[in-house]
Each structure stands twice: as structure tokens, then as C-alpha cells.
C-alpha positions in Angstrom: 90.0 108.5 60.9 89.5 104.9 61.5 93.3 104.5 62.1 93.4 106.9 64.4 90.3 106.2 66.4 91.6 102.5 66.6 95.0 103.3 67.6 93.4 105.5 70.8 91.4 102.8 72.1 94.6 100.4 72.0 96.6 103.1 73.9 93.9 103.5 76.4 93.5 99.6 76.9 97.3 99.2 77.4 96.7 102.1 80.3 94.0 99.7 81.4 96.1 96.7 82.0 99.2 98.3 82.5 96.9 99.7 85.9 95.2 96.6 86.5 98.9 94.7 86.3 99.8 96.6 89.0 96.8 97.1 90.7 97.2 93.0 90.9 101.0 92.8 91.6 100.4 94.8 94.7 97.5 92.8 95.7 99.4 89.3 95.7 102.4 91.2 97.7 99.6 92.0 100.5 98.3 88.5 100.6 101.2 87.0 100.7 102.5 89.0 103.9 98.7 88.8 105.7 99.6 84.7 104.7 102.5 85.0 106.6 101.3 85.9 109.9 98.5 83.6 110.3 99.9 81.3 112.4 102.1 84.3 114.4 99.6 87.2 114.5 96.2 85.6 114.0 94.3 88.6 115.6 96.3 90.9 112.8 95.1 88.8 109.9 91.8 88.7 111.2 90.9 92.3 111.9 92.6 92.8 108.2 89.8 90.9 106.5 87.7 92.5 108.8 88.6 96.0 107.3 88.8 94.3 103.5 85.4 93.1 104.1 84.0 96.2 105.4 85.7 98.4 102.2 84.0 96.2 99.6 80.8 96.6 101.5 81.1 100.5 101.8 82.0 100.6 97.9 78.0 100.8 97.4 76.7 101.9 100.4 78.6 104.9 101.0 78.3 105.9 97.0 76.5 108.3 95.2 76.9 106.2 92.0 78.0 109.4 90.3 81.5 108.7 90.9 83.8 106.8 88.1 85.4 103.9 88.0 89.1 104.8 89.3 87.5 106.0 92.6 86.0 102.6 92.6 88.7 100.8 92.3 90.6 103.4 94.9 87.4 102.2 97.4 88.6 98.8 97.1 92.2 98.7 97.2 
């Protein structure tokens, strides 16, 4: 039983960072591309963190704290 239980929780973790991986691969692509039009598009990059800063505030605020933690992470990206 042990086995088993044990052997679950390491699939479900390598789900976890397998996610998170690319969950973090995606967010370096989109940094890298806001990074590049700083100097060309400043107005883009700017209303960008505009919206990234209103989604992390809205994560809470907007929240019913019943939802789970994928949807959390959805609110974010």
C-alpha cells in the first residue's frame, strides 16, 4: 500500500513540474518579446505591465476563494 501510495504522489509531482516547466518556458518567451520592444514600442510594453499588473491584482479581488489552484494559476498567466 505504501508502494503504491508513494508511487502516486511521485507521478502527480512530475505533472506538477512538468506544468510549472512549461508554465515558465512560456513565461521567459513573453518577456523576452515585451524586452524587445522597449525601445521601439514603449507604449506596448507599458500598457502590457499595465494589464499583468491588473491580473495579479484581480486574482484575489475578483475570487470567491472556493476556486482551485489551476484556475489560479490560469488568472495569472
Amino acid at each position: 500500500m505504501m508502494n503504491w501510495a508513494s508511487k502516486f504522489i511521485q507521478a502527480a509531482l512530475a505533472l506538477s513540474f512538468s506544468r510549472v516547466e512549461e508554465i515558465k518556458n512560456n513565461r521567459i518567451k513573453e518577456l523576452r518579446e515585451m524586452k524587445s520592444k522597449i525601445k521601439n514600442d514603449p507604449l506596448v510594453v507599458e500598457n502590457w505591465f499595465d494589464n499583468e499588473i491588473n491580473k495579479i491584482i484581480n486574482v484575489t479581488e475578483n475570487s470567491d476563494y472556493s476556486t482551485d489552484l489551476e484556475s489560479l494559476i490560469d488568472k495569472i498567466k
